[in-house]
N, C-alpha and C positions, 0 to 999 in steps of 0.2 A: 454429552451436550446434544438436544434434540432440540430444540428450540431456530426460530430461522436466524438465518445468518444475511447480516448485510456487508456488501463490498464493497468500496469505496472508493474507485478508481478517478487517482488526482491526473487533470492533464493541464495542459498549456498550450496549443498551435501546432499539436502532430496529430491531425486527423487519420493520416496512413497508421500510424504505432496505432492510434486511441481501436483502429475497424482488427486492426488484430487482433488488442486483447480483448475483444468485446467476443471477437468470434472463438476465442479461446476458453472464454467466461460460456459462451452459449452450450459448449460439448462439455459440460462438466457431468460426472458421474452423481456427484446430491444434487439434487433435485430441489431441496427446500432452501432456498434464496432468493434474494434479491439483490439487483445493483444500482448503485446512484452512481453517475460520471460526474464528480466534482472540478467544475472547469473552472479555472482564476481569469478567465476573462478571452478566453477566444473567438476567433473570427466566426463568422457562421457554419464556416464549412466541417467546425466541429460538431454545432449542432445535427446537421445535416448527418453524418453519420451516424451520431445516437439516434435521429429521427426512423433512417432508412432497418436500421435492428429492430427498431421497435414494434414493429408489427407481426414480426414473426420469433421476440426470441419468448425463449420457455417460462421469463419470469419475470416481475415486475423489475423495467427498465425505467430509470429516470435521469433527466438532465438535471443537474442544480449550478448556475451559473448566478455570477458575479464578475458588476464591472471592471477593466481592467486599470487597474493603479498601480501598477508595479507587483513583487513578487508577493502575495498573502495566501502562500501553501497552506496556512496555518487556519486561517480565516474559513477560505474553502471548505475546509475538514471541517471544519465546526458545522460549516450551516447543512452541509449533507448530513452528519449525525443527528442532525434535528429533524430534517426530512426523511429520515431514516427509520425503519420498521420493527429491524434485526432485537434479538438480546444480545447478539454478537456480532462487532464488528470487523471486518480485515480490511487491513487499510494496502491498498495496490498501487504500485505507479501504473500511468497511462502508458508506460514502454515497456512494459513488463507482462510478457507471456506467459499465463498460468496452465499448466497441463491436463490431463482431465479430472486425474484425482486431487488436484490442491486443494478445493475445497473439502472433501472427505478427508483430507489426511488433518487440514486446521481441525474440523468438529474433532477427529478423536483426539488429537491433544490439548482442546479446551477443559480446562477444571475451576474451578473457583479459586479465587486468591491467584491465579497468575494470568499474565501476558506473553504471549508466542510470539517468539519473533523468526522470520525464517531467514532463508539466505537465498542467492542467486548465480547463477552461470551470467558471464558477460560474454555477448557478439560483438566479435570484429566489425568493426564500417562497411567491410565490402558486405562480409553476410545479412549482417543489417539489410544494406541498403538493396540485395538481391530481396531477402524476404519481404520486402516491401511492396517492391516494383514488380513482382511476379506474383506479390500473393502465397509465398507459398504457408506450410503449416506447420512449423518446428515442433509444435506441443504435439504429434501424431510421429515425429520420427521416432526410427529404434537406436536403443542404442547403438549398434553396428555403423549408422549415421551420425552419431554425434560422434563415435571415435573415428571415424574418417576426418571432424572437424577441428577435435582435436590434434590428431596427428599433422595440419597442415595449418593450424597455428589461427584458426577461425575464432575458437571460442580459450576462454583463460584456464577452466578446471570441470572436471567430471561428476566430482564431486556433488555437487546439488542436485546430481540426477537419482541418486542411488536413496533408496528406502530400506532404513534400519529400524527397529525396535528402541536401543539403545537405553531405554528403559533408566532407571536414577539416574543416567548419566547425563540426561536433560535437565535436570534441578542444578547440575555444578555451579555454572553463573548465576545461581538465583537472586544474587546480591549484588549481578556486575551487569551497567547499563550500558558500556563500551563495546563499540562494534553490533552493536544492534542494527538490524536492516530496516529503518523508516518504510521502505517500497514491499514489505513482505511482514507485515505485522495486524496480530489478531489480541482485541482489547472488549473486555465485554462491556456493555451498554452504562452499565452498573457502574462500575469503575471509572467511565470516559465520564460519569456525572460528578464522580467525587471528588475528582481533579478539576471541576469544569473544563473538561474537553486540552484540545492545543493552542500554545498560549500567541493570540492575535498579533501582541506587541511586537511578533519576529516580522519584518516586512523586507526582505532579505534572505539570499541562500545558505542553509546551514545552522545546523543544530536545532531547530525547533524539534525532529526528532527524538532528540538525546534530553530537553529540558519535559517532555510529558513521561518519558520513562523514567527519570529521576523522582518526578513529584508522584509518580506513582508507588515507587519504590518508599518515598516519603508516606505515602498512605498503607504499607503495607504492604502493597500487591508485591509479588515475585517474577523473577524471567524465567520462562520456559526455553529450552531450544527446540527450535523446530526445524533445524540442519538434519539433512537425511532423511527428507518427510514432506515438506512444503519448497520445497525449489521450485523457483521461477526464473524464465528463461529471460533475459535482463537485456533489449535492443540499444546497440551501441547511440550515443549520443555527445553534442561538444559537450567541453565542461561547462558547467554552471559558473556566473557572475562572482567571483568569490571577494568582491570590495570591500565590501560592507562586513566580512565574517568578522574583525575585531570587535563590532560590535557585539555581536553573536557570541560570539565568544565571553562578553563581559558579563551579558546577561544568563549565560547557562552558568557562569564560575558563583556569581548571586546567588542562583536558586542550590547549586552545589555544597555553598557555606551558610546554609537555612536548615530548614525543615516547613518551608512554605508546599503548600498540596494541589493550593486553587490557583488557575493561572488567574494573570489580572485581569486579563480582558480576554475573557473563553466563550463559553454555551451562554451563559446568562449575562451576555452581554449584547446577544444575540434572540433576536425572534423568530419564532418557527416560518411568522408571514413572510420575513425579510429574505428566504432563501426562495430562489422562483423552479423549483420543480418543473417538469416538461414533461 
């Protein structure tokens, strides 16, 4: 895959997470991207970060914001793909620290007919909360630094850190959309058209991940693993509002006992003007 690639980083009111992964996006070894910071609706001082990158980072940086009504992670993602350039998307949470080679390691396991999904290391609160308030730059430690973290109970697993080949062994789930990581996932442009994008109707935490890789699954496309390859460093945060997930849940078991592709209310329910780029 040579073609450019666009990032897609969803946030919400963590302007501190949002200036890390930005500065983690900025040291990246490919050089051919771009990024949109899909904000569901925050304060200024989210702005205010994207604004202060902008002038010096290496590639086209954009804001795409939307008023805030409650949770529409879903919505977001849409109208950045509209304002979006890439033939490849990776979709990134805003807490989520990408190392220098995630984006090289996504290009080389993009192929036609599938979707990457990758995985993530999780921080402890306190380490979070040091890496925040100090600044520092976990995507630039060595390993000999993360296993000091892990040894003293900082981070969950090593795991995402390590870069294998593993070769067929990434096709095994090509048929299984369970355990897929929403905050570490590469969909090319193509495909996010054929699904019409993520489906709006989720207004609420959970599973609108798991209903676009289904309906993708419905159209064909396959899952890649991109475990041992694309780890991202994953900043501790509370848990999410989980109220409303019965709902969620009714509406992914729907799309589960179908073979529906298009979400209902996706891309083309949406206009390119209606998303405000910055």
């Amino acid at each position: 895959m040579s073609g450019l690639i666009s990032v897609i980083v969803a946030t919400y009111n963590r302007p501190d997470a949002l200036d890390a992964v930005l500065r983690s996006l900025s040291r990246q070894t490919d050089a051919n991207y771009e990024v949109l910071v899909a904000d569901d609706g925050s304060k200024p001082d989210t702005g205010a970060v994207v604004a202060n990158w902008q002038a010096g980072f290496r590639c086209r940086l954009a804001h795409v914001w939307q008023s805030d009504n409650g949770f529409r992670l879903a919505e977001i993602r849409n109208r950045a793909i509209l304002a979006a350039a890439g033939d490849y998307c990776i979709f990134l949470d805003g807490d989520c620290i990408a190392r220098p080679n995630f984006l090289a390691a996504h290009r080389a396991l993009a192929r036609p007919g599938r979707f990457v999904t990758g995985n993530r290391l999780l921080m402890s609160q306190s380490l979070s909360e040091q890496i925040l308030k100090q600044k520092l730059e976990p995507e630039t430690w060595t390993l000999g630094q993360w296993r000091q973290m892990r040894r003293t109970d900082q981070i969950n697993r090593l795991a995402p850190l390590f870069s294998l080949a593993l070769g067929p062994i990434r096709n095994l789930h090509r048929r299984d959309w369970r355990g897929a990581q929403g905050c570490n996932l590469g969909i090319w442009r193509s495909d996010l058209a054929t699904v019409d994008g993520f489906e709006g109707g989720f207004s609420s935490w959970g599973r609108e991940d798991s209903d676009i890789l289904i309906r993708l699954m419905h159209a064909g496309v396959r899952r890649k693993d991109g475990r041992m390859a694309t780890g991202v460093l994953h900043l501790w945060h509370p848990e999410a509002d989980r109220s409303r997930l019965q709902e969620n849940e009714r509406r992914l078991a729907e799309v589960l006992s179908g073979n529906r592709i298009r979400a209902v209310q996706g891309l083309s329910a949406l206009h390119q003007t209606n998303a405000q780029p910055v």
